[in-house]
Rosetta silent file (secondary structure, phi, psi, omega in degrees, C-alpha in Angstrom):
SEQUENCE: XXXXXXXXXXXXXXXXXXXXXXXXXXXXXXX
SCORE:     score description
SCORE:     0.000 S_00000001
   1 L     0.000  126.687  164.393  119.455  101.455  193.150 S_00000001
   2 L   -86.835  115.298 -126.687  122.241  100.481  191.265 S_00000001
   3 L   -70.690  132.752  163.950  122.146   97.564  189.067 S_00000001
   4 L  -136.130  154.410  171.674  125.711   94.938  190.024 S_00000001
   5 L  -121.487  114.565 -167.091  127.258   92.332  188.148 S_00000001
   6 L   -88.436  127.834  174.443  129.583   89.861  189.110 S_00000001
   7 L   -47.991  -59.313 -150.956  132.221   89.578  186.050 S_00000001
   8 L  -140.477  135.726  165.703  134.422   86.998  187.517 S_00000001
   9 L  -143.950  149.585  154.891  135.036   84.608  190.793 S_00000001
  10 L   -50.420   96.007  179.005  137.624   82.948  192.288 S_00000001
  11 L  -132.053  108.576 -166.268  138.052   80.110  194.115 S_00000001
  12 L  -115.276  167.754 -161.358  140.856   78.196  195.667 S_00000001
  13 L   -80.638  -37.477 -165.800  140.735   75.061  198.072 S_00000001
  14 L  -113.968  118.371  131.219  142.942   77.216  200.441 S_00000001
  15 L   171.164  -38.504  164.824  142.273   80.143  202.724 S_00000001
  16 L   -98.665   13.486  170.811  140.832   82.085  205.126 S_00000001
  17 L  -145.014   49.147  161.669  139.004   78.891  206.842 S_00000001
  18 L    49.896   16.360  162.419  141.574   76.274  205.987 S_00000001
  19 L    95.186   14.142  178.943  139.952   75.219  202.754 S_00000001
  20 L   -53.366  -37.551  179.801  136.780   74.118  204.968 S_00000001
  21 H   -68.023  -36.577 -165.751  134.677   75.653  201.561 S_00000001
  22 H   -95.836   37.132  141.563  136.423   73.711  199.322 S_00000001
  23 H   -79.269  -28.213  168.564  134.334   71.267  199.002 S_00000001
  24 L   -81.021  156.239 -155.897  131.297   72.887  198.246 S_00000001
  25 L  -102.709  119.208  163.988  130.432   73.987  194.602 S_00000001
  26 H   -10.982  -46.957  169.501  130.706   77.285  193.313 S_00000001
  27 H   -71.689  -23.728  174.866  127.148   77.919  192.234 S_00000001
  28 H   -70.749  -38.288  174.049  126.386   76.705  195.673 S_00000001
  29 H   -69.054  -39.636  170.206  127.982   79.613  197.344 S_00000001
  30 H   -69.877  -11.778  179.513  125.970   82.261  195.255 S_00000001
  31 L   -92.239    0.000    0.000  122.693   81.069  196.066 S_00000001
């Protein structure tokens, strides 16, 4: 199995679900 690492992320208030996500906090979406 090969080992992955996320580098870098992204996040904007706006886009494919009308910015419904951007309330919630980055570290919340990775767990």
């Amino acid at each position: 199995m090969k080992t992955v690492y996320i580098i870098d992320a992204i996040r904007t208030p706006i886009g494919r679900y009308g910015g419904a996500l951007s309330t919630v906090r980055p570290d919340d979406l990775l767990a």
